[in-house]
ZABA-688909 format. One line per 4 residues: number of its first residue (from 1); for each residue x, y, z of N, C-alpha, C. Coordinates in steps of 0.001 Angstrom, whole numbers, padded with zeros to 6 digits. Each point is the difference from the previous one (the first is absolute). Example, Ala and Ser with C-alpha at 12.3 -4.5 7.8 and 13.67 -1.06 7.14 Angstrom:
1> 013190/-005690/007800/-000890/001190/000000/000900/001200/000000 | -000350/001050/-000720/000820/001190/000060/-000770/001090/000730
This chain:
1> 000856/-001184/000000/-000856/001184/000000/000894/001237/000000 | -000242/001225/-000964/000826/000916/-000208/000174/000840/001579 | 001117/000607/000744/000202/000597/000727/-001560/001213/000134 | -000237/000479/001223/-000922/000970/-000053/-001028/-000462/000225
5> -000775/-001533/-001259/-000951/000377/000285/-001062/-000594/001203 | -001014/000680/000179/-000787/-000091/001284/-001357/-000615/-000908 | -000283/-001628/000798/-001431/-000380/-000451/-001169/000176/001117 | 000323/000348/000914/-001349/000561/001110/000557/001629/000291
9> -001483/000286/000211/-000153/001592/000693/001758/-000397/000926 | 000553/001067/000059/001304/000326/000336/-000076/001665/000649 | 000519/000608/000567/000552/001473/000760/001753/-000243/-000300 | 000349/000969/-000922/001575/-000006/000038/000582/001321/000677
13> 001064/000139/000220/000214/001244/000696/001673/000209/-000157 | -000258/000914/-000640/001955/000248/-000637/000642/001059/000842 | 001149/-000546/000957/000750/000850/000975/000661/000975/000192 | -000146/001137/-000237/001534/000353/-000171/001132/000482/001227
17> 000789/-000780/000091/000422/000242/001400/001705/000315/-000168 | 000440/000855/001404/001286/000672/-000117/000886/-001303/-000122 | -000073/-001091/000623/000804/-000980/-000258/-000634/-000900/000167 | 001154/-001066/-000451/-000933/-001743/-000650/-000368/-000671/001390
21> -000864/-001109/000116/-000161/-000545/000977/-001936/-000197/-000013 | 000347/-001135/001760/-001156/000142/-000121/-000739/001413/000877 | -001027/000398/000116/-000653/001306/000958/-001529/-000217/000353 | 000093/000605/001092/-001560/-000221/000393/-000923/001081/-000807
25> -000956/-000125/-000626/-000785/001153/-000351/-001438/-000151/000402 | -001052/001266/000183/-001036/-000405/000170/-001170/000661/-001010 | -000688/-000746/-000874/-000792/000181/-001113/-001328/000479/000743 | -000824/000753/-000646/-001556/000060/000410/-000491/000460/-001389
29> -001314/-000790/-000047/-000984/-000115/-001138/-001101/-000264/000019 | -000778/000203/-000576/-001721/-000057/000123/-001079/-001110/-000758 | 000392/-000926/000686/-000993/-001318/-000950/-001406/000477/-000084 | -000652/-000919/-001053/-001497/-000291/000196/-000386/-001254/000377
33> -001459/-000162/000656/-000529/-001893/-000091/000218/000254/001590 | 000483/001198/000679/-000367/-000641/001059/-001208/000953/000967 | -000386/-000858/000750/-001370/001477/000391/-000161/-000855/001648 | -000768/000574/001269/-000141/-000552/000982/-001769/000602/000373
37> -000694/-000223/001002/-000908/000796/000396/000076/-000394/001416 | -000947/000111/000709/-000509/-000031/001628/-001284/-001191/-000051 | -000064/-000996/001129/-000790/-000640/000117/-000564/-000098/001602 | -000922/000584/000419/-000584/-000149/000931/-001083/-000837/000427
41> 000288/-000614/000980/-000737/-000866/000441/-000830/000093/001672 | -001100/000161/-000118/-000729/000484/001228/-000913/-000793/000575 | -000020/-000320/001236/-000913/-000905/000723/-001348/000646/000528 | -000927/-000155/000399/-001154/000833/000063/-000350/-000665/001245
45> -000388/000858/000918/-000605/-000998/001762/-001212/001596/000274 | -000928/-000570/000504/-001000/000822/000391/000329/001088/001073 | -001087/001017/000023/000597/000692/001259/-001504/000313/001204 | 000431/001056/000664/-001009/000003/000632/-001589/000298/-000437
49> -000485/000726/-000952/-000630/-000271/-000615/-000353/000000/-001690 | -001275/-000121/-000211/000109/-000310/-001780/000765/001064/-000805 | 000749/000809/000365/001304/001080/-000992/000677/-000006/000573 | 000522/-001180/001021/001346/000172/000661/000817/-001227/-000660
53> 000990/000442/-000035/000895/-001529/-000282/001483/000343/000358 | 001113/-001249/-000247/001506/000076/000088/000022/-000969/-000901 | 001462/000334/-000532/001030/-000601/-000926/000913/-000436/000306 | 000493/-000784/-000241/001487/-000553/-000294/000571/000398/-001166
57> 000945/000469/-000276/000961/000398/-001520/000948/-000304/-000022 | 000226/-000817/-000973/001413/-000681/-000870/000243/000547/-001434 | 000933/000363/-000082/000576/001004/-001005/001171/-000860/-000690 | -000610/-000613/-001560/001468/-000653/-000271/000770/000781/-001754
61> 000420/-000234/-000339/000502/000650/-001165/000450/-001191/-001182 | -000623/-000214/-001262/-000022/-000631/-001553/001213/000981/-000560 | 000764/-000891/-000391/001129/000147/-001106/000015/-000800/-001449 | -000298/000394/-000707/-000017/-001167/-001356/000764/000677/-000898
65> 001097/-000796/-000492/001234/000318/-000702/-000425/-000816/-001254 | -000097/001054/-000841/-000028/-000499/-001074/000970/000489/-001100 | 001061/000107/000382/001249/001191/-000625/001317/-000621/-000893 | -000665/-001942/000666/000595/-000583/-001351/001210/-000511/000335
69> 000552/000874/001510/000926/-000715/000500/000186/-000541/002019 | 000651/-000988/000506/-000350/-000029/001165/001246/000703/000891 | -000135/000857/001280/000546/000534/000712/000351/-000785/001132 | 000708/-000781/000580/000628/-000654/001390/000721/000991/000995
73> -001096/-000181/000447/001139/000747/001553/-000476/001644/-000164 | -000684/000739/-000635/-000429/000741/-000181/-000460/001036/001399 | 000638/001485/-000035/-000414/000449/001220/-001054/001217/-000630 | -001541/-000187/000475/-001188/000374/-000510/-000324/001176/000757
77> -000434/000728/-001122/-000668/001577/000823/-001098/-000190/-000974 | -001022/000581/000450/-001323/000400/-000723/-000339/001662/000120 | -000413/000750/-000542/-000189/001201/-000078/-001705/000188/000082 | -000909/000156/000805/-001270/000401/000207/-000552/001478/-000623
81> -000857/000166/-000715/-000244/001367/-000524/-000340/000132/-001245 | -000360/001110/-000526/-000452/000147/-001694/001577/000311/-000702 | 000561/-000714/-000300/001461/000690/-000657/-000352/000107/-001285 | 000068/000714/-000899/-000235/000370/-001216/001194/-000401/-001208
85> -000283/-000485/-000441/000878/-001254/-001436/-000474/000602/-001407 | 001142/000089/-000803/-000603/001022/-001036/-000200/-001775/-000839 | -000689/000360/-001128/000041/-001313/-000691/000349/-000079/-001387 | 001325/-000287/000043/000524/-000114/-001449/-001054/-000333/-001102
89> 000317/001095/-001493/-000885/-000776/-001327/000096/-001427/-000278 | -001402/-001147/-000158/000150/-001155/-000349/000607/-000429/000713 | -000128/000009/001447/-000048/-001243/001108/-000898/-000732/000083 | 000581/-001394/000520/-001123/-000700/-000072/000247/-000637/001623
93> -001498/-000174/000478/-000563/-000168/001377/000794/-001539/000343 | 000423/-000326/000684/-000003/-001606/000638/-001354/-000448/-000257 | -000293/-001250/-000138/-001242/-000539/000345/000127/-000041/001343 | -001541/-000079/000592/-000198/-000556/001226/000353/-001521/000103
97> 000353/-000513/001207/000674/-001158/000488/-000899/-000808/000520 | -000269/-001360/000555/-000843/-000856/000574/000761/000280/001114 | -000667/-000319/001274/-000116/000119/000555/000187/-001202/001139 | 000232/-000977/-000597/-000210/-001597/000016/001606/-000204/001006
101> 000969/000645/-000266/001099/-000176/000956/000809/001017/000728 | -000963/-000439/001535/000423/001132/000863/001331/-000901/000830 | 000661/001131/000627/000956/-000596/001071/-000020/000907/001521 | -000335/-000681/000637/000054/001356/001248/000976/-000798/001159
105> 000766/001385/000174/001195/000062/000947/-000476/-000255/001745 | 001272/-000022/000936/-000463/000031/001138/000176/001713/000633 | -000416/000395/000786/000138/001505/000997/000764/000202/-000055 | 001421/-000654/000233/000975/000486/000629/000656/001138/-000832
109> 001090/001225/000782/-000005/000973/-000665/-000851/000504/-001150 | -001335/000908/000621/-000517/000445/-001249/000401/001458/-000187 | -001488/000565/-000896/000494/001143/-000308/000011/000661/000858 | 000867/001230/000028/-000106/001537/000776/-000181/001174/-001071
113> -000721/000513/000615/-000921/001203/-000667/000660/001294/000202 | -000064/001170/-001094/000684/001112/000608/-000471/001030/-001167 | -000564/001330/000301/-000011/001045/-001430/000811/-000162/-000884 | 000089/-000077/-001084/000699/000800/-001252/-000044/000573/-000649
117> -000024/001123/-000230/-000139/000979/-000825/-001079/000495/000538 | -001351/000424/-001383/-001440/-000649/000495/-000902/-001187/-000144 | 000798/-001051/000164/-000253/-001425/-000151/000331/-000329/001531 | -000189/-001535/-000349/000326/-000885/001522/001115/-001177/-000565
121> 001175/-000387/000377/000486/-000908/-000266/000539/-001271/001073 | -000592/-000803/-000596/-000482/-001648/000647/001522/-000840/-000354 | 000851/000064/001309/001178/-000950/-000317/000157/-001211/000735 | 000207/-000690/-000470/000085/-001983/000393/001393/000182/000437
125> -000163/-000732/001318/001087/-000492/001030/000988/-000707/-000031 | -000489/-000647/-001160/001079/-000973/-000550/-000130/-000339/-001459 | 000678/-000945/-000290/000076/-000581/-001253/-000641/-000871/-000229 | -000804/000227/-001545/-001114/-000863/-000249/000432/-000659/-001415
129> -000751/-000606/-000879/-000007/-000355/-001249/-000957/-000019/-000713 | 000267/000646/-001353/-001225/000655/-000857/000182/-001279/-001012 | -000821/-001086/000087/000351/-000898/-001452/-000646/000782/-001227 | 000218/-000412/-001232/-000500/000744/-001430/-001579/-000813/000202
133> -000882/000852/-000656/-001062/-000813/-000115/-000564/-000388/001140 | -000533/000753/001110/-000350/-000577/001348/-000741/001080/000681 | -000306/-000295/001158/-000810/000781/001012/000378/-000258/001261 | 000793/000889/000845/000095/-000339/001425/-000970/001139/000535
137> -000048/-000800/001894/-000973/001275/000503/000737/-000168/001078 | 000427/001163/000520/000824/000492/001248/-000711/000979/001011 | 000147/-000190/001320/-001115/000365/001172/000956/001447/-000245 | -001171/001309/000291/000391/001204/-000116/000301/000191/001135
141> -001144/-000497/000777/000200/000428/001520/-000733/-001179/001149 | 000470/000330/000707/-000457/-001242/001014/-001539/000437/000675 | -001410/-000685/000102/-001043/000150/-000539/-000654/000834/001455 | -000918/000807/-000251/-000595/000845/000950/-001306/-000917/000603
145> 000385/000327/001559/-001001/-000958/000480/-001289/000906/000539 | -001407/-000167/-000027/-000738/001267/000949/-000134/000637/-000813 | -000104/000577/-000906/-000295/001512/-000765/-001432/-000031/000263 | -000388/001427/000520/-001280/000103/000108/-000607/000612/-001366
149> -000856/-000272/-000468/-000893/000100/-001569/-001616/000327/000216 | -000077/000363/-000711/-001515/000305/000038/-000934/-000100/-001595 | -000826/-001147/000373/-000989/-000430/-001276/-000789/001081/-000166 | -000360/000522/-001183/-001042/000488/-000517/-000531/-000004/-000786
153> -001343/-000146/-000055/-001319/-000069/-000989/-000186/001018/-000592 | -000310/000259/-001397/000322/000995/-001133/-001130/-000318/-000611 | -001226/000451/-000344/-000918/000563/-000868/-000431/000741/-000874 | 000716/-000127/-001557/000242/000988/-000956/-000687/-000465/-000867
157> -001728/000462/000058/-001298/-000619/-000725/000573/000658/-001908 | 000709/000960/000071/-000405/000643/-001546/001809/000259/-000656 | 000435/-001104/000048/001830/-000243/-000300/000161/000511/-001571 | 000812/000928/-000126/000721/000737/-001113/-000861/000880/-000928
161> -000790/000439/000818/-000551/001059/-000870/000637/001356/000566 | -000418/001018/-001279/001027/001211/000859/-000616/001175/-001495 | 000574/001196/000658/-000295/001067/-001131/000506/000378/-001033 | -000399/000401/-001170/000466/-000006/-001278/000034/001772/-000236
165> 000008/000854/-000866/000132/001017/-000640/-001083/001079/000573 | -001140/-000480/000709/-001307/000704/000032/-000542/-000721/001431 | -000773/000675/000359/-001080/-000595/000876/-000926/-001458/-000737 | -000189/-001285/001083/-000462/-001004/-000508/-001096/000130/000163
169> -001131/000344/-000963/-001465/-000114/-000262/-000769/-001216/-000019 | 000674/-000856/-000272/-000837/-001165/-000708/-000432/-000455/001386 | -001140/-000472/000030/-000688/-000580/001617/000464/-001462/000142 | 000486/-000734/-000711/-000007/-001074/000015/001589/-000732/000133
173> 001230/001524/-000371/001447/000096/000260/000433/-000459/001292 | 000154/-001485/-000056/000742/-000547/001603/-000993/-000316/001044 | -000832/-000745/-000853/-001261/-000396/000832/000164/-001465/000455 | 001178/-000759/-001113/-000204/-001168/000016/000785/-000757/001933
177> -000672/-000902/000414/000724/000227/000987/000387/-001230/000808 | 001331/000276/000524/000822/-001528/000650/-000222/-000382/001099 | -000081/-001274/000306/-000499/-000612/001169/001113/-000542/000928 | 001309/-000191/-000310/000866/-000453/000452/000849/001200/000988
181> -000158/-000395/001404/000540/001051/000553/001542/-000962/000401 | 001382/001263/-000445/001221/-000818/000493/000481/-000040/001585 | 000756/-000829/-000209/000935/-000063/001078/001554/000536/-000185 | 000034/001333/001342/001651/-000205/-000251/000857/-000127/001527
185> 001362/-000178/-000531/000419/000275/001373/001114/000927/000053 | 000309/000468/000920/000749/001061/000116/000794/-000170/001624 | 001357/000483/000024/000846/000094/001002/001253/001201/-000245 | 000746/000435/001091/000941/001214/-000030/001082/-000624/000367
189> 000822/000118/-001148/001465/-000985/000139/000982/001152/000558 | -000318/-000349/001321/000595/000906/001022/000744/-000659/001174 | 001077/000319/000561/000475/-000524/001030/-000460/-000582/001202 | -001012/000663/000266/-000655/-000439/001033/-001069/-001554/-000207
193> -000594/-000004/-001228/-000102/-001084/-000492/000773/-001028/-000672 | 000831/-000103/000829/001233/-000821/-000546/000559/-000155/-001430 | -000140/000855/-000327/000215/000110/-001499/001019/001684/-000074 | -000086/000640/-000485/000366/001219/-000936/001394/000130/-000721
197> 000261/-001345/-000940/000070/000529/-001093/000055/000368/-000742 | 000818/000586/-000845/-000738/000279/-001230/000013/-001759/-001453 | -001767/000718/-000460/-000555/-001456/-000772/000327/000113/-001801 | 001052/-000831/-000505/-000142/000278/-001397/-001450/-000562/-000286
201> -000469/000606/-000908/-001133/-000697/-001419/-000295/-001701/000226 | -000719/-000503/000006/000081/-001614/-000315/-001523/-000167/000427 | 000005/-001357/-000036/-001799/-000624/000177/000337/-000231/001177 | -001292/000106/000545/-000445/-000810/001748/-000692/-001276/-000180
205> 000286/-000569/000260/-001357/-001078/000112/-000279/000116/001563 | -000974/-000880/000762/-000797/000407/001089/-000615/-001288/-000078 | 000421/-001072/001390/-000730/-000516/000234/-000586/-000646/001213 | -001174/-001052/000766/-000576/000208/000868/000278/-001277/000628
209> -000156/-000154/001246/000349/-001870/000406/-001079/-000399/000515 | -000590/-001022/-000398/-001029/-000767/000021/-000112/-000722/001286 | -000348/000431/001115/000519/-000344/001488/-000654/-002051/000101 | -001031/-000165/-001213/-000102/-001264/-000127/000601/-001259/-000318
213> 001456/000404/-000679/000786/-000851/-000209/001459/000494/000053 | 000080/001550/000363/001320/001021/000221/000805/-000018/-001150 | -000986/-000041/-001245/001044/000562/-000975/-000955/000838/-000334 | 001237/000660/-001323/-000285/001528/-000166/-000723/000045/-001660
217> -000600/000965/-000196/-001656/000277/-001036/000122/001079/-000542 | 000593/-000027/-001546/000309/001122/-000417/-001558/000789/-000320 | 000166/001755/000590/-000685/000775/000356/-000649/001107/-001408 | 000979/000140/-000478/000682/001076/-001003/001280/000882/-000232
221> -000094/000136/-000968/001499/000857/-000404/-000150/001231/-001049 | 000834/001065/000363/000401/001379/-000721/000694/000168/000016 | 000624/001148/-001036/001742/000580/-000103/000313/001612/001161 | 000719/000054/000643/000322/001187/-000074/000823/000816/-000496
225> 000298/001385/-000155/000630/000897/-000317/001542/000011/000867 | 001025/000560/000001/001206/000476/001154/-000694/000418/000563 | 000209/-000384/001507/-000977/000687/001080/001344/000564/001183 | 000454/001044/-000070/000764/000717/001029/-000683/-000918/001441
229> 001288/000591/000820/-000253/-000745/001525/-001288/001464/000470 | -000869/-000498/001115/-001064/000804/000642/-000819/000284/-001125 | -000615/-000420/-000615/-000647/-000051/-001306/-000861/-000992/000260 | -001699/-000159/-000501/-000927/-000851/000142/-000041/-000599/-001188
233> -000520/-001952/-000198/000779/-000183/-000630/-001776/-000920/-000225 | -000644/000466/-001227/-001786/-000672/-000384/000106/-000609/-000803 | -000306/-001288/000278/-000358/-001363/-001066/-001121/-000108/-000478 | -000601/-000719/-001214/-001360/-000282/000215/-000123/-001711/-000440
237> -000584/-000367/001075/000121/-001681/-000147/-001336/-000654/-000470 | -001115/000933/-000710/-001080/-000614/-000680/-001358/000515/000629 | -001005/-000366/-000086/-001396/000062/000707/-001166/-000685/000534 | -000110/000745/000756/-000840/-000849/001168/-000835/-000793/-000620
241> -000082/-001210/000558/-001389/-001171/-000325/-001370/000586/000832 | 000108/000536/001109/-001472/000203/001107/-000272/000923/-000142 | 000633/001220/-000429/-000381/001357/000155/-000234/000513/-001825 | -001047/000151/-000336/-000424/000573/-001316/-000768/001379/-000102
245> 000167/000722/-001174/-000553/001378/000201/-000834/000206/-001461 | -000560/001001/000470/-001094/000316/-001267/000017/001568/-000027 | 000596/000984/-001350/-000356/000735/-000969/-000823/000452/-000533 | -001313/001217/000615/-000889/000156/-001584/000155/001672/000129
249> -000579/000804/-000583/-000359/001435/-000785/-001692/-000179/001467 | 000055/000660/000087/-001481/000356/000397/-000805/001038/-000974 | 000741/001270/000572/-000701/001078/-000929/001248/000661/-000702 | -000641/000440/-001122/001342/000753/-001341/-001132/001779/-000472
253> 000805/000760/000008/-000566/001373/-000767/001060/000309/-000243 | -000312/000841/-001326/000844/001055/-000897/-000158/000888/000210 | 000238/001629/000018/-000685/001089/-000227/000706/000860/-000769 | 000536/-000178/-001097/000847/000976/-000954/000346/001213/000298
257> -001342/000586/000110/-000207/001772/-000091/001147/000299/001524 | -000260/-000798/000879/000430/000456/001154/001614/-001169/000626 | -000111/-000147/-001194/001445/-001201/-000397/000178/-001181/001767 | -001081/-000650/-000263/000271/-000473/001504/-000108/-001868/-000186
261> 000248/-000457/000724/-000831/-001507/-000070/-000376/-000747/001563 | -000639/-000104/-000081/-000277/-000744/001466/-000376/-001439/-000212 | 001111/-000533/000813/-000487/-001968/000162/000271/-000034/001078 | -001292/-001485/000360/000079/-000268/001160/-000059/-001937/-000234
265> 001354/-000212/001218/000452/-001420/-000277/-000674/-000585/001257 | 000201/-001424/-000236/-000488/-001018/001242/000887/-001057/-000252 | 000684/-000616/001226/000862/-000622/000626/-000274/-000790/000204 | -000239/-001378/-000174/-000423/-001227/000981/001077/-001163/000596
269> 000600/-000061/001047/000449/-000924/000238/-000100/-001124/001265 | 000124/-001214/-000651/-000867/-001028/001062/001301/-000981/000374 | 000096/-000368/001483/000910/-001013/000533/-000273/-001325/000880 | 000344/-000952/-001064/-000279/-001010/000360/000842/-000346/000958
273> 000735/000173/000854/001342/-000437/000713/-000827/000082/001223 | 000502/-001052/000889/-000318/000159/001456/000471/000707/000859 | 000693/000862/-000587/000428/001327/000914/-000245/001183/-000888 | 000028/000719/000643/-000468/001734/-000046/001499/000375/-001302
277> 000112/000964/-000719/000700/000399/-001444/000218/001673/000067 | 001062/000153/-000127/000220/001709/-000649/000248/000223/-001261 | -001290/000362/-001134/000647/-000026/-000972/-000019/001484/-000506 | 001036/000442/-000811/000385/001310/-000836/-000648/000250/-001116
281> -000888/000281/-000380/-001483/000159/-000906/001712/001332/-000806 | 000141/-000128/-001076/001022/000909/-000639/-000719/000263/-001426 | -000475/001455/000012/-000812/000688/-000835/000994/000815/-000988 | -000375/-000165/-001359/000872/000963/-000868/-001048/001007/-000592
285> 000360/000871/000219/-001327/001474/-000481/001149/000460/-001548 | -000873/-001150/-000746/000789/000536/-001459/-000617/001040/-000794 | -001325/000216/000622/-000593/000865/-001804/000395/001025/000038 | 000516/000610/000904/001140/001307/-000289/000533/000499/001067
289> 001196/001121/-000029/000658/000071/000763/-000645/001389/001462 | -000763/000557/-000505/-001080/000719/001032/-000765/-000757/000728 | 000058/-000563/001150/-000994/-001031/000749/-000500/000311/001287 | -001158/000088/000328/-000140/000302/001411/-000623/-001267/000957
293> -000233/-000782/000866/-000689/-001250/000630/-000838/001131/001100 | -001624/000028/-000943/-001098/001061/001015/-000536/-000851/000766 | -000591/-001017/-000054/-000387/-001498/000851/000608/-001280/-000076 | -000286/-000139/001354/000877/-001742/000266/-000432/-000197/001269
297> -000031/-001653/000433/-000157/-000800/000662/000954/-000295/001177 | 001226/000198/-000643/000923/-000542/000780/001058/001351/-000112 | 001027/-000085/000990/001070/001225/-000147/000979/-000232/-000788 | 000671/000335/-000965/001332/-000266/-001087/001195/000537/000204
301> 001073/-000449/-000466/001039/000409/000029/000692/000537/-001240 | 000375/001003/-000379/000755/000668/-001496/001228/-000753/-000292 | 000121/-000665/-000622/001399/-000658/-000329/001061/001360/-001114 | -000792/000431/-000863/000418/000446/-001160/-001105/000733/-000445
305> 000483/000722/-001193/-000819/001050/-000605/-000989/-000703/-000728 | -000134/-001583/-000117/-001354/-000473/-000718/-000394/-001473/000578 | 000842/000290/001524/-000465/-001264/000516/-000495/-000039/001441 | -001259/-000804/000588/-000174/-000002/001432/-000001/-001186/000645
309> 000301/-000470/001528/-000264/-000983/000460/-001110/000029/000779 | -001160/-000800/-000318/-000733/-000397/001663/-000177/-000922/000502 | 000614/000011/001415/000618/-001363/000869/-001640/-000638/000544 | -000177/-001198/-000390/-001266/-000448/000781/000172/-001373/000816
313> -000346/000084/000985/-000016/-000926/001093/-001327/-001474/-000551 | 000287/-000708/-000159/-001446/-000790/-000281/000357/-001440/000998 | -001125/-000374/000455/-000255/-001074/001024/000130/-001351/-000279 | -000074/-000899/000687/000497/-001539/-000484/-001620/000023/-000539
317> 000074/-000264/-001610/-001264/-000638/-000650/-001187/001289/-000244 | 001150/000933/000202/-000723/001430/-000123/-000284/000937/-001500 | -000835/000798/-000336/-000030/000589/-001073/000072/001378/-000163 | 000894/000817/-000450/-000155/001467/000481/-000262/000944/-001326
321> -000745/001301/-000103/000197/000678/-001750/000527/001256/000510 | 000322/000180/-000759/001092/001446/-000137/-001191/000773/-001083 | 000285/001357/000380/-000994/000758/-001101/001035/001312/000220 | 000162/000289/-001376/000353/001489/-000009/-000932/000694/-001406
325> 000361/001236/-000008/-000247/001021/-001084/001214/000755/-000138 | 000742/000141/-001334/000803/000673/-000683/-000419/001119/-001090 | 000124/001367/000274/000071/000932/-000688/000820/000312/-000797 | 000541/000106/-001459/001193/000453/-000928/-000751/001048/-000416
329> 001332/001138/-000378/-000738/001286/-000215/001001/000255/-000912 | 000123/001047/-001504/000580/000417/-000241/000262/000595/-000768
């Protein structure tokens, strides 16, 4: 075979040095194929009552090298954050990988956490090994026991409607209406809750232990965002089976001349659960951005310039309606 040539992907690197010999040098370069995320894993135990709960959190970290080559002995940092990557003309993406071969490490020396820059950077304690073509998962942090959390019931009868160019006339705009009220959960990854943290991006899953045979019942799962330490940190793990709600229009007027509209909504929600429910009835006042609430049933809370909450208490096997009237003017 003629001198030179190279039949696999190869890196050459031509020296030029004050004198002959061998020398230590140290190269840095920027592969592709390799990517990591966050995997959280959360236990769910009841609390004192139906919106109380605690967690357990285990925090592990996915590496899948797909870069074509394998690394031994490798000393690993991860960088947490939006870092911005320009993207060369006519690149082409890695495929996504199966998923089919994981490897997970033991605790010992993990990561330590520390600012960088305005990022967070995640460095491993020791030396690991990245095979080509693979998936390891390495514990981020050693798992939070106790986190206090709090369930809540979410009632959003009239989902993604919103305002367009003009005031919404049509009587019949966002009438149609959902019965599924969610569930989320929420906790403050804060020190005092044995946690704070700071959380890269990744999925949660969430699940529950079946005190009938003491294993564990997956619950649901969502992604989060980087969540800084002292930061609240809302999942949503699906919707309630017992608790259902009902959506209608009662009354609708136009009045052009005096550019106004008045509707008046009704709320229904019924709980089948043998205990008493707080649910968040979450109203979007889309037909325009002038809104006033002249009657109601219950007291609300302003979230935003086109949104309200009203918190309703309903009884084990109880049925409660919400009634308001909304004025848009404009």
């Amino acid at each position: 075979m003629p001198g030179g040539l190279i039949t696999r992907p190869t890196l050459v690197w031509d020296i030029a040095a004050g004198r002959a010999g061998p020398h230590k040098i140290r190269v840095s370069y920027q592969t592709t194929g390799i990517t990591w995320w966050a995997d959280y894993n959360l236990t769910y135990s009841e609390g004192a009552h139906a919106n109380a709960c605690k967690l357990d959190v285990g925090a592990w970290v996915s590496i899948i090298n797909q870069s074509g080559a394998s690394y031994p002995d490798a000393k690993l940092k991860l960088i947490a954050g939006d870092v911005q990557r320009a993207t060369p003309p006519g690149r082409v993406q890695p495929a996504p990988m199966a998923r089919a071969a994981m490897a997970m490490e033991d605790q010992a020396a993990g990561f330590e956490e520390k600012a960088f820059f305005e990022y967070h950077l995640y460095t491993l304690g020791r030396a690991t090994t990245l095979p080509d073509n693979s998936t390891k998962q390495l514990e981020l942090f050693s798992a939070a026991r106790g986190v206090p959390c709090e369930k809540t019931l979410v009632y959003y009868g009239s989902v993604g409607y919103g305002y367009g160019g003009g005031p919404a006339t049509d009587r019949n705009y966002g009438t149609q209406s959902n019965k599924k009220v969610d569930v989320y959960l929420g906790f403050k990854n804060a020190q005092e809750n044995n946690m704070g943290v700071p959380l890269p991006s990744g999925r949660i899953r969430v699940s529950k232990l079946d005190d009938a045979d003491k294993t564990l019942e997956f619950i649901g799962e969502d992604t989060i965002d980087h969540t800084p330490k002292n930061e609240k940190v809302l999942i949503k793990l699906g919707s309630a089976f017992d608790v259902v709600g009902e959506r209608r229009q009662v009354n609708f007027s136009v009045d052009t001349s005096r550019k106004r509209i008045d509707e008046e909504i009704e709320v229904k929600l019924r709980n089948q659960k043998t205990e008493p429910v707080t649910v968040i009835v979450k109203e979007n006042l889309y037909r325009w951005v002038n809104w006033q609430i002249i009657a109601r049933t219950h007291d609300f809370q302003k979230q935003d310039a086109r949104t309200v909450h009203f918190p309703v208490r309903i009884a084990a096997g109880g049925e409660v309606t919400v009634h308001y009237t909304v004025q848009y003017t404009w």
